[in-house]
Structures are given as C-alpha cells and as structure tokens.
N, C-alpha and C positions, 0 to 999 in steps of 0.2 A: 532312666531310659525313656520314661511317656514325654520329660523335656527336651532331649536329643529328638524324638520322632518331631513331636510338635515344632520344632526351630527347625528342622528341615521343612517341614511343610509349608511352613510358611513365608522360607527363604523361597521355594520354587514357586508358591502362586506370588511372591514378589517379584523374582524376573519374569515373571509368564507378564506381570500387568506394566511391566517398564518396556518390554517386548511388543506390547498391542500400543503404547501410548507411543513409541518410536515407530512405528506403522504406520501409524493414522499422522506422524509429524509429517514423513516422507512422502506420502499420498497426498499430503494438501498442499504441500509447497510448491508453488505458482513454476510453470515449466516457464523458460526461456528457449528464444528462439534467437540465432544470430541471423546477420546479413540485414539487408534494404528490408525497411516498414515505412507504410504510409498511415497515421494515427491523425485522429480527430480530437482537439480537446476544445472544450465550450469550459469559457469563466464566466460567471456567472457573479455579479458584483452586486454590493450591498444594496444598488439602486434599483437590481431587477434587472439592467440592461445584460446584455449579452456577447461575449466575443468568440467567433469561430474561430481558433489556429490550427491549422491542416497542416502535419508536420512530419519532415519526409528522414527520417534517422536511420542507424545501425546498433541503438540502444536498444538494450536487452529489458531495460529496466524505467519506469516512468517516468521519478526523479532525473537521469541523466537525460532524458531527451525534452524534458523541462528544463535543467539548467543549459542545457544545448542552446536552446532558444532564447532564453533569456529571460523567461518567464517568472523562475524561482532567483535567489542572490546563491552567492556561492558560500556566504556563511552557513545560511540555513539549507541548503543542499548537505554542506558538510555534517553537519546536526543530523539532520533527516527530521529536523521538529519544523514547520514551514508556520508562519503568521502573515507574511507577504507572499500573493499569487498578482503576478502583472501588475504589480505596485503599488497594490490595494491591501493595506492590513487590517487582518482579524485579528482584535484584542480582546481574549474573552474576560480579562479583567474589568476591560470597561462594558461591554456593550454583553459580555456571553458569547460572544462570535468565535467562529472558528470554520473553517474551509473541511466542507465534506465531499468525498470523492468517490463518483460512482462512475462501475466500469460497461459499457454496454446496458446502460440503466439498472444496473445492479451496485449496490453500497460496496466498495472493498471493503475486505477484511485484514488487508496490511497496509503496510504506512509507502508513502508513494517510492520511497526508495527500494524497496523488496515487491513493488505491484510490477509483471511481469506484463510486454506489451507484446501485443501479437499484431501482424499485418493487418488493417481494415477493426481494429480498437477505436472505440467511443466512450473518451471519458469527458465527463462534467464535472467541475470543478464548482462548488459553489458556497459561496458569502453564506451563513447560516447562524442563523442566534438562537441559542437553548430558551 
C-alpha cells in the first residue's frame, strides 16, 4: 500500500515538472510576425571590415530572409548548420571560427533558421574565433 501511494506521488510531481518544463518551452519560443519587414543585418568578416545589408522581406524567420538574398547557399539553409555567410567561410576545424549572431546587440539563443525577425531587427553576423 506505502508503494501504491509513493508511485502515485511521484507519477504527479512528474507530470506537474514535464507541465512547468512545456511552459517555459512555449513562453520562449521566438513569436513570428508575417507581412513586409525592413531588417538590418551587418557581416562582419575575418578582416574586421564591415557589410551593411538593409533587407526589405515577408520572412518570418532569419534563415529565409538570408537565403532570400543570397547571403547563405541553399545547401546550408537546408541544414540550418551555416559555415558560409556572404562567401566567406568559418572553419572552426582550421582556424576555431564560426559565425556568431547577435539580435539588436543581443547573442541569440537559437540557430538562424528558428531566429524570428521582427520589423526594424538589427542583426550582426560575425567571423569569430574561440
């Protein structure tokens, strides 16, 4: 009988903790917006220099309004794994590099295909070695 009680209780603070962790998944997942945006993104290349692309979409999503443009290839779009940004690649096998992407001068937290863009977004895109 004490084993019945205890495997109940502990079946309900199981769903109770699978319940808060599916909460906080739906609470953080980046909103989309549809329709016309105007986004800023700056790449920032191994050598330090700098490119402004001012880009005028109906992407929901940062990936697509990068492969829009021509920015990313369509292989690595498909992937959602990017080593080429505007034709410059990060090989972190050689050098440790790898493309880090921040939104409104903030680091994302997701991979550019799941980073939600909103009208008047400032992202930097930048060459970066660990």
């Amino acid at each position: 009988m004490k084993n019945k009680k205890l495997i109940i209780s502990l079946s309900i603070i199981l769903v109770a903790i699978i319940a808060v962790f599916a909460a906080v998944v739906i609470a953080t997942k980046p909103a989309t917006v549809q329709g016309a945006k105007e986004i800023t993104v700056t790449v920032v290349s191994k050598d330090k220099s700098s490119k402004v692309i001012d880009i005028d979409t109906d992407a929901e999503f940062l990936g697509d309004a990068l492969y829009e443009e021509k920015i990313v290839n369509e292989e690595e779009y498909k992937s959602g794994f990017y080593t080429v940004i505007n034709g410059e690649k990060a090989d972190y096998n050689v050098d440790k590099s790898w493309w880090c992407v921040t939104k409104n001068g903030e680091m994302t937290s997701v991979g550019m295909n799941e980073q939600s863009i909103l009208d008047g977004d400032k992202f930097e895109i930048t060459y970066t070695i660990s």
